[in-house]
N, C-alpha and C positions, 0 to 999 in steps of 0.2 A: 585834623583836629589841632587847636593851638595848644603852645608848649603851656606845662606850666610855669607862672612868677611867684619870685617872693610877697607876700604878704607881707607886711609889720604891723601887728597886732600895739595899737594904741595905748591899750590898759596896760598889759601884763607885757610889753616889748617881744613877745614870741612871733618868729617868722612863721604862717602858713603858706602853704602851699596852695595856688589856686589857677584857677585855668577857667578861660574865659568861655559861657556857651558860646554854643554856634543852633542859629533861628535859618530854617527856610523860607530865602525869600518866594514871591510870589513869581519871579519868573526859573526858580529853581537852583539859585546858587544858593551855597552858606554862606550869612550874617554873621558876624561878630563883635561885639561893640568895641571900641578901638580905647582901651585902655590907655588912663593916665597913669605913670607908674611913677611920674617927677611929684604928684601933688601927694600928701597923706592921706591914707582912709579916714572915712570920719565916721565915729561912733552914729550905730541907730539907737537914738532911746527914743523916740517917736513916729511911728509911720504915716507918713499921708497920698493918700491914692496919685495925688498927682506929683509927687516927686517921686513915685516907686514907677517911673515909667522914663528911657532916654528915647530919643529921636536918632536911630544910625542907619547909613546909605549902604545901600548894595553898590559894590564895585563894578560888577556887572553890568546893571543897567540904570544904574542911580536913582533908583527909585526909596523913598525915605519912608520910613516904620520905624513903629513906635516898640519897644522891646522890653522886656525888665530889665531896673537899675541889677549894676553885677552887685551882688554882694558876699560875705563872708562872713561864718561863724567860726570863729575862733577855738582851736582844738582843745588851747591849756585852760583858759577863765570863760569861756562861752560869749564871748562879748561878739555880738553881731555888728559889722562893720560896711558903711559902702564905699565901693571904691570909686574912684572920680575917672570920670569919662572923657574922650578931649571931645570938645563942641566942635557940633557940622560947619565944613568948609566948603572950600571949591568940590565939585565932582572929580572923586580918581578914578581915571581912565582904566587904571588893573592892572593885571598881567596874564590876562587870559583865565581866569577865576571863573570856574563853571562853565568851559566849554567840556563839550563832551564830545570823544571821537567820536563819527558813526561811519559805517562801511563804505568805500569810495564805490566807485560805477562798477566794476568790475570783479565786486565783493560780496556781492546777495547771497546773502542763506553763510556767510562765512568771516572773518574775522581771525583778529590773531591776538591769544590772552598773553595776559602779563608775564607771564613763566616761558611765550616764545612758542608754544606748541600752538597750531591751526586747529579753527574750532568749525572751517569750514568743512563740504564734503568730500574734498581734496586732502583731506587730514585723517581721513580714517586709517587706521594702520592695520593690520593683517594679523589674525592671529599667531603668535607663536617668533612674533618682534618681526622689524619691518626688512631683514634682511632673509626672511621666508619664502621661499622660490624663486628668487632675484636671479637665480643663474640658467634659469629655464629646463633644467632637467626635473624627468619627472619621480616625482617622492619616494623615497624605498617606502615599502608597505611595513617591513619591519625596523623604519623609523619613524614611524608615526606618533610618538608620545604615549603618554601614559596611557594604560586601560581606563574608557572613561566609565567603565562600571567601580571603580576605585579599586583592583582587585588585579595583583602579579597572578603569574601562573602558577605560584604554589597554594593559590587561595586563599595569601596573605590581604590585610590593603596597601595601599601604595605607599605608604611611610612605612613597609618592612613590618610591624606588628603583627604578631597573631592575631585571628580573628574572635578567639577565645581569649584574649588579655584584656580587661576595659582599658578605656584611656582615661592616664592620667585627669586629674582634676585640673583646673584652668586655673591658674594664679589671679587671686583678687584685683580686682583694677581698680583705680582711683575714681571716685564719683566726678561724672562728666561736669567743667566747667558752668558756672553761670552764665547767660549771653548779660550782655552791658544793659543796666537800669535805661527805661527809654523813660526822661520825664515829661511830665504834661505840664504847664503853662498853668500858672495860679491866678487869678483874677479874681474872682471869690471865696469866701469860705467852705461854700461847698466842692470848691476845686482844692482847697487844703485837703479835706477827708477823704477825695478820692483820690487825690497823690497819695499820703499815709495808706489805705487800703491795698492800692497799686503795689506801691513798697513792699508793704507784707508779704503779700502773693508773691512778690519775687524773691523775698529771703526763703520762702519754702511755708508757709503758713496756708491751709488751704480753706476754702472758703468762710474769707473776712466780710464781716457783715456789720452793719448797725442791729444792737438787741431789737427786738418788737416792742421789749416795755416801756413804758414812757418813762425818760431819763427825768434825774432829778435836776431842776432850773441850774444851769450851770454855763458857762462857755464853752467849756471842754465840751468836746462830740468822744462818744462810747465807739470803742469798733471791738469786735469780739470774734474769736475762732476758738477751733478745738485746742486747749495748752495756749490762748494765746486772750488777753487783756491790753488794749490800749486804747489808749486816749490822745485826741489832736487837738493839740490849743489853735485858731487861727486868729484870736486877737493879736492888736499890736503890743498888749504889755508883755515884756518875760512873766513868763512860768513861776513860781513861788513852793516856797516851801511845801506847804499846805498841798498843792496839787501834787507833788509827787511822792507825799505821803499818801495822800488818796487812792492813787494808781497801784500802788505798792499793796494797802491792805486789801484791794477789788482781789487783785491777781493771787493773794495770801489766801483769802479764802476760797477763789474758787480752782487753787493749785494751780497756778498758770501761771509761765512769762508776763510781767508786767515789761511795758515799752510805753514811752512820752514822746511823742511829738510836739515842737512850738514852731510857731511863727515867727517870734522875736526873740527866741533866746530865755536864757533860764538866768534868776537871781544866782548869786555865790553858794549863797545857803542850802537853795533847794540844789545844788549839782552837787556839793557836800552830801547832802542825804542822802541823793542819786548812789553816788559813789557808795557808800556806806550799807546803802540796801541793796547794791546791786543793778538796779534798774537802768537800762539802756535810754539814753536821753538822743535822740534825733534833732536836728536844726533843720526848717523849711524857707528857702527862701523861694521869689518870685517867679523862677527859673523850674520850679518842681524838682529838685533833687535833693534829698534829702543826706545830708551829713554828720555821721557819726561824732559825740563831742564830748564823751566819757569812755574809759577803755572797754566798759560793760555793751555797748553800743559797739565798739572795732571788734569784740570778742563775737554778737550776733551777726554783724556783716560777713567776717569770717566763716563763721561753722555752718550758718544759714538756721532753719527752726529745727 
């Protein structure tokens, strides 16, 4: 994965943090578009299908695809930003980028992982650790390990407890990690609402759907779950006042997280009221990941639904 670089946010001079996707190519290595980091971002206030798209080469086999412009929505003022790209050159030969070991002649059915242990049948190790009969005498009967009924001779269990004492209760354990957002690839706007959907179902919202009823003429696309209200702008203007006042009284009445997704960023105004009501304000760019851009938004990434 590449590291993350500073940002410099245009408007408001705040540094974000950003890191470049990575696309598989078609003979299987990761793409990355090759970051200009000497030139300045330049504000997006208008999108057009053909500048939202760069040309970068697989190191691998140099073969040239078309990829999303990177871009960046800014964490402090919401300003969506793209970042400049160096333009295709010669072919770089690499450095060995997407080769992948595979077992030499001598190595079928076996292999050796990262940590050093054989994963071949030559690796199996012996019950009871691998220095287990290694001295060729054969086993006292009365060292044989534990009773595998669980049970000493005093008709205890093997951790010494009476059989009449319950056990202890388990100390609470932390809710198990979330695996990492896998995004899809935005091309249309029905690819916006199924990024937003996707999202959801990975903060913990479960079955997000578009309502049945027929929405009122709008841009915004409706997605709905149980406790859960949102809306995904995929035009290219920023989001406005008005819209995330809208989202806010949906969610008001029907007692539910209100959440906004945009395509292009949110006016000042409307992140102001964002903030104000609470409502988690998302940023989608071409790349399908969507980006937290109010602390009401880091607060739902965090906790999940």
């Amino acid at each position: 994965m590449a590291e993350a670089v500073p940002v410099r946010c245009p408007a408001c001079l705040r540094d974000n943090g950003y890191t470049a996707p990575v696309f598989p190519c078609a003979c299987g290595s990761p793409v990355h578009p090759p970051l200009d980091l000497a030139a300045p971002p330049v504000p997006l206030t208008h999108r057009t299908w053909s500048d939202s798209w760069v040309a970068v080469r697989c190191t691998a086999c140099g073969r040239e695809s078309e990829w999303p412009q990177p871009e960046l929505g800014c964490g402090s003022c919401g300003t969506v930003v793209r970042i400049p790209v160096h333009p295709l050159e010669g072919v770089d030969s690499g450095d060995g980028a997407g080769v992948v070991d595979e077992p030499g002649p001598g190595q079928a059915g076996g292999g050796v992982r990262r940590d050093g242990a054989g994963t071949g049948p030559g690796s199996v190790t012996a019950p009871g650790g691998p220095d287990r009969h290694r001295s060729g005498r054969r086993p006292d009967p009365h060292d044989a390990g534990p009773d595998p009924r669980g049970a000493d001779a005093a008709g205890r269990p093997a951790g010494g407890r009476p059989a009449h004492v319950p056990p202890s209760p388990m100390p609470p354990t932390a809710p198990l990690p979330r695996p990492a957002f896998r995004p899809v690839t935005i091309r249309t706007a029905r690819d916006a609402v199924a990024t937003a959907a996707l999202y959801l179902r990975w903060l913990g919202f479960q079955d997000v759907r578009q309502p049945d009823a027929r929405p009122i003429p709008s841009a915004a696309v409706d997605l709905r779950a149980p406790g859960l209200v949102a809306q995904v702008d995929p035009t290219t203007a920023p989001a406005g006042l008005r819209a995330v006042e809208c989202v806010w009284l949906n969610g008001l009445t029907a007692s539910a997280t209100s959440v906004y997704f945009a395509l292009a960023g949110y006016t000042e105004d409307a992140r102001t009221r964002a903030d104000d009501l609470g409502i988690p304000l998302f940023v989608m760019d071409l790349t399908g990941m969507p980006q937290p851009v109010n602390d009401p938004a880091d607060a739902l990434v965090g906790s999940g639904a």
